[in-house]
C-alpha angles and dihedrals in degrees: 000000000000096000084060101044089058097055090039091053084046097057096043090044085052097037083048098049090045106037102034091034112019103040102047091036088057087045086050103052094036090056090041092051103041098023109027099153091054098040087058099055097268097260132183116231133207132207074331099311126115106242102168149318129295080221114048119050128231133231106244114182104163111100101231092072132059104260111229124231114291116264127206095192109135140260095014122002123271090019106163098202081057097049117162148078134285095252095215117153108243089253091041098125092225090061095046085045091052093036088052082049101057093044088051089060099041087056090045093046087057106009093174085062109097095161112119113276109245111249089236091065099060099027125065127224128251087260103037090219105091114151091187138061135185133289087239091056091051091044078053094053103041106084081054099049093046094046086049096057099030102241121131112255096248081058094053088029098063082037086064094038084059096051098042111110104216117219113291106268098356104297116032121104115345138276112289145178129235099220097193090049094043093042084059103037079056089053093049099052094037135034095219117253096230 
């Protein structure tokens, strides 16, 4: 029995070294070489201050800013280490209750707009962590954003062409907006009339 416990140690001393240190050490040092800004959780700096990820969205309710898609992660929204959707069914009443409820507070943040409310601003996404919505739900919120701060549209307007991603390679998924990066790119052109 003994002849059989050293070379089995051995081997799980070795697997363990290579495997739990010199593996994820070499990972480590290749995606920090090649890809530092995603190896460090892309995030979006500020006057030099991280102030989020390029990868999971933000809840923004003040109406100076474009509001992101809902999220439905637990316990806070937008918490990465929850991530996932609400799982209701589309005729759940919850979901019809939260969906009535977002709509209420869009129409109350900006009561003179009458245009449809895009689906992506009442509904979450599968992960819960979108940092993007539609072109559409930008387009919604831009007559608010732009009263609020006192700009003219065409000025919030050419703010939100340049920060509309166009589709990957021309035709896959759809134009979106990136709501942390145009939020700042607002701040940085306006001090907000409030």
């Amino acid at each position: 029995m003994n002849t059989q416990l050293r070379p089995a140690l051995t081997l799980f001393l070795l697997l363990s070294l290579i495997t739990g240190l010199a593996y994820p050490l070499l990972v480590t040092g290749i995606a920090q070489t090649l890809f530092p800004h995603a190896a460090n959780g892309s995030l979006v700096e500020n006057n030099g201050k991280p102030v989020g990820s390029a990868l999971i969205g933000q809840a923004f309710s003040d109406p100076g800013h474009f509001w992101s898609r809902p999220s439905a992660t637990a316990p806070a929204p937008y918490n990465a280490a929850g991530s996932g959707g609400s799982n209701l069914a589309p005729t759940a009443p919850a979901l019809v209750d939260a969906v009535k409820a977002r709509i209420a507070a869009l129409r109350a943040a900006d009561p003179g707009n009458t245009a449809p409310v895009p689906v992506d601003l009442v509904t979450t996404s599968a992960s819960g962590l979108d940092p993007h919505i539609s072109r559409a739900a930008a387009d919604y919120q831009l007559a608010r954003v732009a009263r609020v701060r006192g700009l003219a549209e065409a000025q919030v307007k050419a703010l939100l062409d340049a920060h509309t991603e166009t589709r990957l390679l021309g035709v896959l998924g759809e134009p979106r907006v990136h709501v942390l990066a145009l939020n700042l790119a607002l701040d940085r052109a306006t001090i907000p009339a409030r």
